[in-house]
MARMI-795756 format. One line per 8 residues: number of its first residue (from 1); their letters; for each residue x, y, z of C-alpha. Coordinates in nm, 3 decimals, decimal comma. Each point is the difference from the previous one (the first is absolute). Layout:
MARMI-795756
NUM = A = X/Y/Z  ...
This chain:
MARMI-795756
1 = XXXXXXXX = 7,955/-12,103/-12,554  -0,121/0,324/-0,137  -0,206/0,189/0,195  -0,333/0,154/-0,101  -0,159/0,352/0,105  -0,401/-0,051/0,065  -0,133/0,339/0,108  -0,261/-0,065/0,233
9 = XXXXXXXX = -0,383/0,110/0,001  -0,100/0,055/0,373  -0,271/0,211/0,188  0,134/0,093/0,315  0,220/-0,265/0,049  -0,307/-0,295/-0,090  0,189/-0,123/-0,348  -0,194/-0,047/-0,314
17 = XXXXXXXX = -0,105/-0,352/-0,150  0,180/0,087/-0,369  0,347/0,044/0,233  0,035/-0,329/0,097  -0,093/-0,079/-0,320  0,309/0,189/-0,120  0,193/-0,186/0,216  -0,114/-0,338/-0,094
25 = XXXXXXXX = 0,098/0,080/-0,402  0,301/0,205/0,139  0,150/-0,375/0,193  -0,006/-0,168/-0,358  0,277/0,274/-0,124  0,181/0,104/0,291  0,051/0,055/0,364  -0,305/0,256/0,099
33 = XXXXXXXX = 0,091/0,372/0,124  -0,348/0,185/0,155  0,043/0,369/-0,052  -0,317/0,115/0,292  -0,046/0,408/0,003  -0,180/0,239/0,177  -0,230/-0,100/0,328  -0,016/-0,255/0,139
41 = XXXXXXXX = 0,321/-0,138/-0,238  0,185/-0,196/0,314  -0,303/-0,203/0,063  -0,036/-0,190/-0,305  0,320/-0,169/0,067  -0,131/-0,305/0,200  -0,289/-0,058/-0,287  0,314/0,037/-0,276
49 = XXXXXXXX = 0,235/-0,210/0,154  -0,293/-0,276/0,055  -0,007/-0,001/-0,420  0,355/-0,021/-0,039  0,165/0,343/-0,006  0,364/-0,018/0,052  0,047/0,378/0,093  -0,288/0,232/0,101
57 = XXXXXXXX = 0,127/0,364/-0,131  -0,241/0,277/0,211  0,035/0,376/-0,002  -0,333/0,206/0,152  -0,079/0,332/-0,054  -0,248/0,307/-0,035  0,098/0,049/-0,391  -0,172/-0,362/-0,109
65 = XXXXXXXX = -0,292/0,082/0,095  -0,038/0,374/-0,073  0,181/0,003/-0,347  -0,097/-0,261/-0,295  0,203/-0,207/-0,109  0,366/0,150/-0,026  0,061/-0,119/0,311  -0,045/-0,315/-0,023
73 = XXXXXXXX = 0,214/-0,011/-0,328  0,276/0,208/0,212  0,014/-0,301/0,245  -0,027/-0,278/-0,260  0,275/0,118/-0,177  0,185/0,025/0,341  -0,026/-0,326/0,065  0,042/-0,057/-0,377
81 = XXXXXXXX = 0,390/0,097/0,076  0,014/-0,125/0,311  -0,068/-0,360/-0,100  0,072/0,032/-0,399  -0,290/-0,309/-0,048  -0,128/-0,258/-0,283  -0,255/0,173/-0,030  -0,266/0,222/0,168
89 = XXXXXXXX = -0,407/-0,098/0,042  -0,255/0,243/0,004  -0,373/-0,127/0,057  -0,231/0,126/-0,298  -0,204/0,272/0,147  -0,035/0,344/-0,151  0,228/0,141/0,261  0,291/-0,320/-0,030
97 = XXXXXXXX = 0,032/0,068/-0,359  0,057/0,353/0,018  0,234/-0,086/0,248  0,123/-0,260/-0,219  0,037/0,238/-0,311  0,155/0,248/0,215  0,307/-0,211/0,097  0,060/-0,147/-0,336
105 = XXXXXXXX = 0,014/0,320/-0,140  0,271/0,127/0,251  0,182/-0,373/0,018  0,013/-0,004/-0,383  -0,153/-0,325/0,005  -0,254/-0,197/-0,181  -0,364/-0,041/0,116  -0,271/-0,253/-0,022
113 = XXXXXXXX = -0,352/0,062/0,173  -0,299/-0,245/0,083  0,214/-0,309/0,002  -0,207/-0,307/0,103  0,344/-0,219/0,049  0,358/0,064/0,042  0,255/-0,349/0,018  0,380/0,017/-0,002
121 = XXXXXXXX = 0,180/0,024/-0,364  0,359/-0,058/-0,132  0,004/0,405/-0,036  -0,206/0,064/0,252  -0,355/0,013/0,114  -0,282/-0,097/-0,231  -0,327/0,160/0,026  -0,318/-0,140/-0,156
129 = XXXXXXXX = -0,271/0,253/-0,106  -0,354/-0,019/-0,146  -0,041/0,235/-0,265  -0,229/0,131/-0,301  -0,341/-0,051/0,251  0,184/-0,327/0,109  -0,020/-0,126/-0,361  0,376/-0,064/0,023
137 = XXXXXXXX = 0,212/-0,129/0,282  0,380/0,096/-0,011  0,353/-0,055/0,140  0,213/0,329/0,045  0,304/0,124/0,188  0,195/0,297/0,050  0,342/0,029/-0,202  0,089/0,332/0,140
145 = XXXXXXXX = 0,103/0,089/0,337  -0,182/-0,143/0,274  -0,346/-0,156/-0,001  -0,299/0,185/0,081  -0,309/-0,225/0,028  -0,385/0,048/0,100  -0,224/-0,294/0,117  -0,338/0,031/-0,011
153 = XXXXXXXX = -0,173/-0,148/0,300  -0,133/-0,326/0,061  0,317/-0,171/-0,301  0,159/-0,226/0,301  -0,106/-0,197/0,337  0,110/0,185/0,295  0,260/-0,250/0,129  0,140/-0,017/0,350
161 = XXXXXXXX = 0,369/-0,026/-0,008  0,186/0,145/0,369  0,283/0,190/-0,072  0,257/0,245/0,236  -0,202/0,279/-0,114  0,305/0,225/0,154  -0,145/0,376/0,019  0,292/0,226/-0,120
169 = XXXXXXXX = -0,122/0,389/-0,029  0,052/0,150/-0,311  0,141/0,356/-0,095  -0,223/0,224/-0,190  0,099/0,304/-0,168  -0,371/0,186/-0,145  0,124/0,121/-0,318  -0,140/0,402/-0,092
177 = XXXXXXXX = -0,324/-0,149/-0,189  -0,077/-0,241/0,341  -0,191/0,344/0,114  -0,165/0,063/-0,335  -0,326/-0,124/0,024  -0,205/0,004/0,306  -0,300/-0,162/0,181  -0,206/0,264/0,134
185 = XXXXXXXX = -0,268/-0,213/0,159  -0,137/-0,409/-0,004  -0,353/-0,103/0,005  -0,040/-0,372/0,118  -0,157/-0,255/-0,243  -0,337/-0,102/0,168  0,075/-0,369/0,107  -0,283/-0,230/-0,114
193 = XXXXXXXX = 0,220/-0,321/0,166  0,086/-0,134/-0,306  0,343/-0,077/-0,131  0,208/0,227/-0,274  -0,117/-0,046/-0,306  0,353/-0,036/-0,188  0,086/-0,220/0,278  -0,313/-0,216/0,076
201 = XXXXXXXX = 0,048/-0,378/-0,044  -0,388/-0,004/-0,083  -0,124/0,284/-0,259  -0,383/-0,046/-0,071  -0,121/0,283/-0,289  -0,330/0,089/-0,118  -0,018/0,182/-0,345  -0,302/0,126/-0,218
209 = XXXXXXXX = -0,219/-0,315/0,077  -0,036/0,109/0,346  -0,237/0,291/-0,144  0,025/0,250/0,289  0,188/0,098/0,327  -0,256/-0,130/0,207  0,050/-0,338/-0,173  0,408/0,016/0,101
217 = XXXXXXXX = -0,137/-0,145/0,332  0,008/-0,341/-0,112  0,339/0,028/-0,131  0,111/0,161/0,332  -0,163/-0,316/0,179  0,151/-0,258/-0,219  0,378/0,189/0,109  -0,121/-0,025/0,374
225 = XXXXXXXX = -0,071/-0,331/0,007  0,350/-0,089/-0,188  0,186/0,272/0,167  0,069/0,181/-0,307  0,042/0,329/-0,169  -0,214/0,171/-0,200  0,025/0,121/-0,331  -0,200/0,114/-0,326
233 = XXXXXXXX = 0,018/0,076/-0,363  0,071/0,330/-0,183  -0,352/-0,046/-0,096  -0,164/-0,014/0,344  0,213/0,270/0,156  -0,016/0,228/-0,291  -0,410/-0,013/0,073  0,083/0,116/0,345
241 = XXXXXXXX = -0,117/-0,333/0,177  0,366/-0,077/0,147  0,310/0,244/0,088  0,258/0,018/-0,254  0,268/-0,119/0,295  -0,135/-0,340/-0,094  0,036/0,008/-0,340  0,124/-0,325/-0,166
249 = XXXXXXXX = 0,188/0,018/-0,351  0,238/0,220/-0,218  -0,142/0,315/0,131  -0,031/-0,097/0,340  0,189/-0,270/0,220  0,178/-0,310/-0,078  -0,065/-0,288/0,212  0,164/-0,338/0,043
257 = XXXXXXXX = -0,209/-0,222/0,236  0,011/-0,350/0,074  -0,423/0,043/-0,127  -0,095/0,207/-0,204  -0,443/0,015/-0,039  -0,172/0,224/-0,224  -0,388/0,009/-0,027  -0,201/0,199/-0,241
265 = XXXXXXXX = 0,345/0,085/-0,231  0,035/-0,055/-0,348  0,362/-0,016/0,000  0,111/0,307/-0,206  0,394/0,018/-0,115  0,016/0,283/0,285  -0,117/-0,206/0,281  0,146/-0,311/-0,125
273 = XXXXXXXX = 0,383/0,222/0,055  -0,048/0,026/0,348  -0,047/-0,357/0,105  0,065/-0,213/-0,254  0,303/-0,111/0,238  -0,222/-0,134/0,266  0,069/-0,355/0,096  -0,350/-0,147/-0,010
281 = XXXXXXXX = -0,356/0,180/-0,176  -0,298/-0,046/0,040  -0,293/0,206/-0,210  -0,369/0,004/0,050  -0,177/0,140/-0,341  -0,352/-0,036/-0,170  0,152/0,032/-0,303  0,182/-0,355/-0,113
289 = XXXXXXXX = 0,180/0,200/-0,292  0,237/0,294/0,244  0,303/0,010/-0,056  0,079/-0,060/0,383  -0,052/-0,361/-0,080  0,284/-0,025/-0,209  0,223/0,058/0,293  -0,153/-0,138/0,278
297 = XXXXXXXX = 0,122/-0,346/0,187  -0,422/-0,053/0,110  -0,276/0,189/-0,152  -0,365/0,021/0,089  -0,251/0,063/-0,265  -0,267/0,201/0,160  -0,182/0,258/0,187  0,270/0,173/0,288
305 = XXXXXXXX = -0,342/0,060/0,223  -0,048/-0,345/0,016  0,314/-0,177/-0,006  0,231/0,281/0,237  -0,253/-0,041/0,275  0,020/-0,410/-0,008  0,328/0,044/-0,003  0,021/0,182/0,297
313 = XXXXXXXX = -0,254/-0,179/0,216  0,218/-0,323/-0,098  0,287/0,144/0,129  -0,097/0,148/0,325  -0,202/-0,371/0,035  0,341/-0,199/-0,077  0,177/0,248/0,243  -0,240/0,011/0,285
């Protein structure tokens, strides 16, 4: 069988939820291959092995995380020759499809980005995408070279699945433009306890309805009682009431939970592009006519002050 590069997302060893989704997709078309860089890279093995990687690939050092980027293309392409795969996955963040871009351009391969499903084909993988503000959903797959696919998070089950998860260490050569670019100093992201938007399972997002920042507090209590992320509209972060880093739609994020609620959003053709894919939605609007109801799976016609705080209360009474 085919094997099947996944390079993995980790912090420090702790691997990243859209990884094992990689590998869950990556089982349906081939044998997996982790590719695990930088610190921390040996650690992940046990986790990858536990969701069925064949072959954990590792190579640490300084340049991955004082360069961007090249570096990590320099190793996947490695391991790229080492293996010569099916096909490699990339998860859909902005740095994986740089990444991603990078090695199809030096592989001479095709590309496809923001897949939310890959299965096995006659000529190889097939990739489903949701395109044209999820208007459209398509079938795609490379016919040059080998495949080079991003996933966006949250498009598979993480599925448990043992493997030998043999850890083999891989030989890097940093190309000239590895050096190029470099970080000259990090600022942590304030942790508010909440999970990664892009990643969430649970995104609850307040728009222009919620008529203030002060106001975001009952969105931010809804998440907390579900767990979830938070996220807003052009429309409220534009008027400054939440940070652009939680931006919903074409100009901001895409997200793919498994629930998707938005209270006090109309359902503009911007925010509509970045979660149009989520599996379940729910909208709370005063107005009966949005345009959010045409998408939604539930909607609730009324007033987001009185409905969002029910709503939680029921929640935290149902889980207590």
């Amino acid at each position: 069988m085919a094997e099947v590069l996944v390079y993995v997302d980790h912090a420090d060893g702790a691997v990243r939820k859209p990884t094992l989704e990689l590998l869950t997709l990556a089982r349906r078309i081939g044998e997996p291959v982790a590719v695990a860089l930088g610190n921390g890279a040996a650690d992940t093995a046990a986790t990858l092995a536990e969701h069925g990687a064949v072959k954990v690939l590792t190579h640490e050092a300084a340049e991955y995380a004082d360069y961007l980027v090249v570096p990590k293309v320099d190793a996947l392409q490695a391991a790229h020759e080492a293996v010569s795969p099916a096909a490699v996955l990339v998860s859909s963040s902005a740095e994986g499809k740089e990444i991603a871009a990078r090695l199809a351009l030096r592989l001479g391969s095709g590309i496809i980005t923001d897949a939310v499903d890959l299965e096995a084909g006659d000529e190889g993988p097939v990739a489903t995408q949701s395109v044209f503000a999820a208007s459209y959903t398509t079938k795609s797959r490379v016919s040059k070279g080998t495949p080079v696919i991003t996933v966006k998070p949250n498009s598979a089950a993480v599925e448990a699945a043992p493997a030998a998860g043999t850890v083999e260490a891989l030989s890097v050569s940093f190309s000239a433009q590895a050096t190029g670019t470099k970080v000259t100093g990090r600022t942590p992201r304030e942790s508010t306890g909440r999970p990664e938007l892009t990643e969430a399972a649970i995104v609850v997002s307040g728009g222009r309805g919620v008529n203030g920042a002060e106001n975001f507090a009952i969105i931010e209590a809804l998440a907390d009682s579900l767990g979830a992320a938070v996220g807003a509209s052009r429309a409220a972060v534009d008027a400054g009431w939440y940070p652009h880093t939680n931006q919903v739609g074409q100009t901001g994020k895409s997200v793919s939970p498994q629930l998707y609620i938005a209270s006090g959003i109309s359902g503009a053709i911007q925010h509509r592009a970045g979660m149009q894919t989520s599996k379940t939605i729910v909208a709370v609007n005063k107005d009966a006519e949005a345009p959010i109801f045409d998408l939604v799976d539930y909607g609730i016609v009324g007033d987001l002050f009185d409905v969002v705080p029910q709503l939680t209360e029921e929640i935290k009474t149902r889980k207590g």
